[in-house]
C-alpha positions in Angstrom: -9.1 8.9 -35.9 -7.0 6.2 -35.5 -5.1 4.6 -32.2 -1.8 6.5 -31.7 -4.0 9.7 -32.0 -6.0 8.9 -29.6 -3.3 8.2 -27.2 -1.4 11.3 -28.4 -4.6 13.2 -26.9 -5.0 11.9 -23.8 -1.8 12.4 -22.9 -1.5 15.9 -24.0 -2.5 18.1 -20.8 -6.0 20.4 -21.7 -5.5 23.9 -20.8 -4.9 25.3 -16.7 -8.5 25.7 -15.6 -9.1 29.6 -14.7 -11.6 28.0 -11.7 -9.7 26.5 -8.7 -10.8 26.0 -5.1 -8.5 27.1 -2.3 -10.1 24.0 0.0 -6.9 21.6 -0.2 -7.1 18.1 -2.0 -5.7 15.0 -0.5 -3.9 12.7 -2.6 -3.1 9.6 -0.9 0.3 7.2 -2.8 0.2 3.6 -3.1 2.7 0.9 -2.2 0.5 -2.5 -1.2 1.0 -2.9 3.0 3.2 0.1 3.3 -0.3 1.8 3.0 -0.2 1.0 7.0 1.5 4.7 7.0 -0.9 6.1 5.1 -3.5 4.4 7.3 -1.9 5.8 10.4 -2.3 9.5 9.0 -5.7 9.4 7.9 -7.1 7.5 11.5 -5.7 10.6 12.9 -7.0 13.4 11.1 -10.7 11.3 11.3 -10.2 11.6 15.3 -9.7 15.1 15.3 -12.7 15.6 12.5 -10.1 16.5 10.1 -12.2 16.0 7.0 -12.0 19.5 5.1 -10.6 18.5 1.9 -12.4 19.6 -1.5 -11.3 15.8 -2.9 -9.9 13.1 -2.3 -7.5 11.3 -4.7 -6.1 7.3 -4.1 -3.7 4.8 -6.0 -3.7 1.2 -5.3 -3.4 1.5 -1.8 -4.3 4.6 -1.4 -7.5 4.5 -3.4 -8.3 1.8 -0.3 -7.2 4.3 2.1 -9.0 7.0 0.6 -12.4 4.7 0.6 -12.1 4.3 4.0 -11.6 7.5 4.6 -14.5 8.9 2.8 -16.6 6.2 4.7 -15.1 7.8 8.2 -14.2 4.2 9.4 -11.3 4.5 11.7 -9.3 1.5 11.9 -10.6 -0.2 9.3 -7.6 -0.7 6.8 -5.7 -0.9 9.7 -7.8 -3.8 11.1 -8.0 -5.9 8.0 -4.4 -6.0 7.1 -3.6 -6.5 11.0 -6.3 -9.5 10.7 -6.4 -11.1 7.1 -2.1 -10.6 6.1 -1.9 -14.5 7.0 -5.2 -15.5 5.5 -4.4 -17.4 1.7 -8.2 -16.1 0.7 -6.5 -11.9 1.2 -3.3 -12.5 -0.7 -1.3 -15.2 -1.4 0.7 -17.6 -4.2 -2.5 -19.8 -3.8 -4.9 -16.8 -4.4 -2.9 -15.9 -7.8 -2.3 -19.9 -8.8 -6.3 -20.3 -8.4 -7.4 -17.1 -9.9 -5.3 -15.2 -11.6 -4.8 -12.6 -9.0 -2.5 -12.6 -5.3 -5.1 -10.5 -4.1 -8.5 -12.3 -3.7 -10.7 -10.4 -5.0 -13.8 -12.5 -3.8 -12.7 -12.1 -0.5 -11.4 -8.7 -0.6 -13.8 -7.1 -2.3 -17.0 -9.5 -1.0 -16.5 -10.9 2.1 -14.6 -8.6 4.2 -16.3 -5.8 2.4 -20.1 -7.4 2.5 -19.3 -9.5 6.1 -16.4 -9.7 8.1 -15.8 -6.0 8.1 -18.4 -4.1 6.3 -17.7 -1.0 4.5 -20.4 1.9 6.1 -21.9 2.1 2.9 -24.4 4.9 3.4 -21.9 7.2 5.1 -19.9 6.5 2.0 -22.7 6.9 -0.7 -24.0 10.7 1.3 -20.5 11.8 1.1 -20.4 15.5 -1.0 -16.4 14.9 -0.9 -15.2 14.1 -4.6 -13.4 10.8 -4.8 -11.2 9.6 -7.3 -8.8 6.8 -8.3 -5.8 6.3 -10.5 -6.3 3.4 -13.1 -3.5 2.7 -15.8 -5.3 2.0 -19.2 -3.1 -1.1 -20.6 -4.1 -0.3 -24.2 -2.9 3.9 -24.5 -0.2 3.6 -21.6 -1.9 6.3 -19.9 -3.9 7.2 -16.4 -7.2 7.5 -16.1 -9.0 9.0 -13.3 -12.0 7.1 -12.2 -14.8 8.9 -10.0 -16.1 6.6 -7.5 -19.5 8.1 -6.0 -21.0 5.5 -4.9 -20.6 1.6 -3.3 -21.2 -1.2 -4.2 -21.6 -0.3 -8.1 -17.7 1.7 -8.4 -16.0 -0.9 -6.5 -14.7 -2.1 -9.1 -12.9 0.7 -9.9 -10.4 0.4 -6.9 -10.1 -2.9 -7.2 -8.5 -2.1 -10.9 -6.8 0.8 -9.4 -5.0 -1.5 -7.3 -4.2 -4.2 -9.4 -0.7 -4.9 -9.7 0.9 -6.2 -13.0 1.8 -9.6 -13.3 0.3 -10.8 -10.5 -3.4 -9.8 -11.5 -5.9 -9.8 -14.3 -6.6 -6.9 -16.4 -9.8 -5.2 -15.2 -12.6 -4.4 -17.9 -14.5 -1.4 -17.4 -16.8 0.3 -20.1 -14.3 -0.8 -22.7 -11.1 0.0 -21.2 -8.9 -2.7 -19.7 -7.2 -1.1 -16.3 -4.0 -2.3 -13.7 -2.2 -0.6 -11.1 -2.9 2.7 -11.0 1.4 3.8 -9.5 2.8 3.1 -13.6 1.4 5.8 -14.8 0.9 8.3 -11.9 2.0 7.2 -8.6 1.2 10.7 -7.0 -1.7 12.4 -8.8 -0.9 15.8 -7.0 -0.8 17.2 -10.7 -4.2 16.4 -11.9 -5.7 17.2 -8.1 -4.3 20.7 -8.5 -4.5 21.3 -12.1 -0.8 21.9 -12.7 -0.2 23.0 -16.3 0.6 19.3 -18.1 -2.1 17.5 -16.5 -5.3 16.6 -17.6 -8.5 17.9 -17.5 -10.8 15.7 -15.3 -14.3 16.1 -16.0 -16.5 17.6 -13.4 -13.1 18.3 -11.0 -12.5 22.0 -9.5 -8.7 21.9 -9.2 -7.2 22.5 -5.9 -4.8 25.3 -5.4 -3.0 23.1 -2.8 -2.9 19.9 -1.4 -2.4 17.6 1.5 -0.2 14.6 0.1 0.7 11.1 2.0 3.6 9.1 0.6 4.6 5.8 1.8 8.6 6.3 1.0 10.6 8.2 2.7 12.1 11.8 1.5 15.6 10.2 0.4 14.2 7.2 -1.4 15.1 6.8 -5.3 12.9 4.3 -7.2 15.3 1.5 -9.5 13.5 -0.7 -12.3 11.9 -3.0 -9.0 8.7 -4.6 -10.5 8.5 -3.1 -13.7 11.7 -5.6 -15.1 9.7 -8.4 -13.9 6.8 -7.1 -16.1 8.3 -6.3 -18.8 10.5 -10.0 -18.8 7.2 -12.3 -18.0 6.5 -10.6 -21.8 2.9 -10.9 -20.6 1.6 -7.2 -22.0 4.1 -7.3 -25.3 0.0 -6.6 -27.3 0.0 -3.5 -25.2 3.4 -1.7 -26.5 2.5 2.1 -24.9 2.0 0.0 -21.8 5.2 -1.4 -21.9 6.9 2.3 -22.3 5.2 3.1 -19.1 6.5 0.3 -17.4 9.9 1.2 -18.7 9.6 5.2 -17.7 8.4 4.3 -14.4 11.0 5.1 -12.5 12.3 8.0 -14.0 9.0 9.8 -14.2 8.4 8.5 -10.4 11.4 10.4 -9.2 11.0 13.7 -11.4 7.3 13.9 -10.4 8.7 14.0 -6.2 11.3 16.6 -7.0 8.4 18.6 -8.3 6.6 17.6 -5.2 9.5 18.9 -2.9 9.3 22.2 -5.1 6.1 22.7 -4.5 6.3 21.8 -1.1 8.9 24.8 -0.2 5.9 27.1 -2.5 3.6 26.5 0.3 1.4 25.1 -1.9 1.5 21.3 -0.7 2.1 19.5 3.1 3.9 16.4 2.5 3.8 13.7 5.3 6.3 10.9 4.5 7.9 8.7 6.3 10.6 9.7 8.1 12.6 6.8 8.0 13.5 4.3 5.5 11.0 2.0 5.1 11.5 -1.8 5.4 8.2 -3.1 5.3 8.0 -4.4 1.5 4.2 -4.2 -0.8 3.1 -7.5 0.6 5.1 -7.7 4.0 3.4 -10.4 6.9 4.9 -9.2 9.8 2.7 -8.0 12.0 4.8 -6.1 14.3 6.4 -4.3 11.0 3.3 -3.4 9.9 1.9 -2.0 13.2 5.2 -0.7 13.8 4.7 1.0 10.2 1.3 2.7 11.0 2.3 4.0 14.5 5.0 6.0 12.5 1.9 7.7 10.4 0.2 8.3 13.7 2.5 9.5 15.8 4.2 12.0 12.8 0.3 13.5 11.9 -0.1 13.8 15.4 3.4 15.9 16.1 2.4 18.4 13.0 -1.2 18.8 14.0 -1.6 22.3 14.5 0.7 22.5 11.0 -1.7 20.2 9.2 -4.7 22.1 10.9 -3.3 25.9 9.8 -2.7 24.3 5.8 -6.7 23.4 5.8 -7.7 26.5 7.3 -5.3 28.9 5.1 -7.3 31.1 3.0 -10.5 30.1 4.6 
C-alpha cells in the first residue's frame, strides 16, 4: 500500500457520523504545569458532582487531568505538582541526563501513582465514561486517539500522550512510536464532536457539544516556541511528516481556536480559559504561581456555575 498512502488516509477525515449524542464532551488542553488551571476547573465541577459528560478527551496535561478526573480524586494533580515540582525524581535536567526523559517516568508513573499518592484505581477501571488521549504518531505526523479503559495496563498511553519532544523518549505502543500529543492536535474539540474533517474514532458517539478547558488565555497567539528547538536538535530528521507537524504547529494551533471561538458564539461549545495572560511557563517551580494559577480555574468555574450547569443539562 505503501507509506505515504497510509498517511494520506489517516489524515483524510471519514465521513460526519449520522449518530451523535447531545450529552456534552469534555476536552481538556495541555501545556505541562499550566494544567494547575485546568486542575482548578475540574476539582470544582467534582465538588458540585458535575460529572455528566458522554467523554472525556486529554492532551499531555490534560490527559493527566482528565485521569484524575475520571478517577474522581479531587486534589490530586493539584497535590502532586504542589508537592513533587522541586523533587529531581518528577522533573528535572537530572531526570532527562539519567534517562532520557525530564519527566521521570519511574516516579511519575510508579511511585506517586502505586505509593505516594495512589491513583483510585477501581473507581477509575468501573467508570462507563469514555476516555481518551491525544498521541502524535512520529512516523505518519499525525494524531492518534488512544482509549484508555482501564489502569494500570493503559498507562502507558498518557504517559506517551504527554511526552514532550526533545526532552523525552519516543513511546512504543503496538507498533507505533508516540510523543506529545499538543503537535498534532492541541485541542481535540473536532474529533470529540465529529466536526466534518476529523476522524473517525472507533467505538466514539460524537458529541454535539462540548465543555472545553484551555490553559491560554483568549488573546494568546502561539510563535514557533518549542517546535524550533525540535526541529534544530535535528533529532526526528528519520521522521520527515513529523517534522511538518512540528513546523505547522503554530499555524494550525491558532486556526483550530478561531474555529473554537466560532463555535463558541453557535452555542455549541463552553470555553473556560484563562482570563488573564498566563505567566506560569510548561515546567514553572513556583509554588505560589502555580497555586496562584489553579485558584484562577477555581474561582472562574465557580463564577459561571449555573452557566456550566444549564450547558450539561441543555437538551436533556
Amino acid at each position: 500500500m505503501g507509506y505515504k498512502v497510509g498517511r494520506e488516509e489517516r489524515r483524510r477525515g471519514d465521513a460526519v457520523p449520522t449518530e451523535k449524542t447531545n450529552v456534552p464532551a469534555l476536552v481538556l488542553e495541555g501545556g505541562g504545569f499550566r494544567g494547575m488551571f485546568t486542575a482548578g476547573v475540574l476539582d470544582v465541577l467534582q465538588e458540585r458532582g458535575l460529572y455528566g459528560f458522554s467523554s472525556i478527551w486529554g492532551v499531555s496535561a490534560g490527559a493527566i487531568n482528565g485521569s484524575n478526573f475520571r478517577a474522581r480524586q479531587i486534589g490530586r494533580t493539584m497535590r502532586d505538582i504542589l508537592a513533587f515540582r522541586d523533587d529531581k525524581r518528577f522533573m528535572s535536567l537530572w531526570s532527562f541526563a539519567k534517562t532520557g526523559n525530564v519527566a521521570g517516568v519511574d516516579f511519575m508513573y510508579g511511585e506517586v501513582q502505586d505509593r505516594l499518592d495512589p491513583c483510585d484505581l477501581d473507581t477509575f477501571n468501573e467508570s462507563e465514561t469514555p476516555f481518551f488521549v491525544v498521541t502524535s504518531d512520529v512516523t505518519f505526523g499525525t494524531p492518534d486517539y488512544l482509549p484508555v479503559r482501564r489502569y494500570p495496563d493503559d498507562l502507558v498511553k498518557v504517559r506517551a500522550s504527554a511526552s514532550l519532544p526533545t526532552v523525552s523518549q519516543i513511546v512504543e505502543i503496538d507498533g507505533h512510536r508516540y510523543l506529545d500529543g499538543g503537535t498534532t492536535d492541541s485541542i481535540p474539540y473536532e474529533t470529540a464532536m465529529g466536526l466534518p474533517g476529523a476522524r473517525e474514532v472507533e467505538g466514539h458517539v460524537p458529541a454535539e457539544r462540548a465543555l472545553v478547558v484551555l490553559t491560554r488565555e483568549r488573546s494568546y497567539e502561539r510563535g514557533a516556541g518549542s517546535e524550533a528547538i525540535a526541529l534544530k536538535s535535528h533529532r526526528y530528521d528519520r521522521y520527515p511528516y513529523y517534522l511538518d507537524a512540528l513546523r505547522t504547529r503554530a499555524e494550525r494551533y491558532n486556526a483550530q481556536r478561531e474555529r473554537l471561538w466560532e463555535l463558541e458564539r453557535e452555542g455549541r461549545c463552553l470555553v473556560i480559559a484563562p482570563e488573564e495572560p498566563v505567566t506560569v511557563g510548561s515546567s514553572t517551580r513556583d509554588g505560589e504561581s502555580l497555586l496562584s494559577l489553579y485558584i484562577a480555574g477555581r474561582r472562574q468555574t465557580e463564577a459561571r456555575l449555573a452557566e456550566i450547569d444549564a450547558f450539561l443539562c441543555e437538551g436533556l
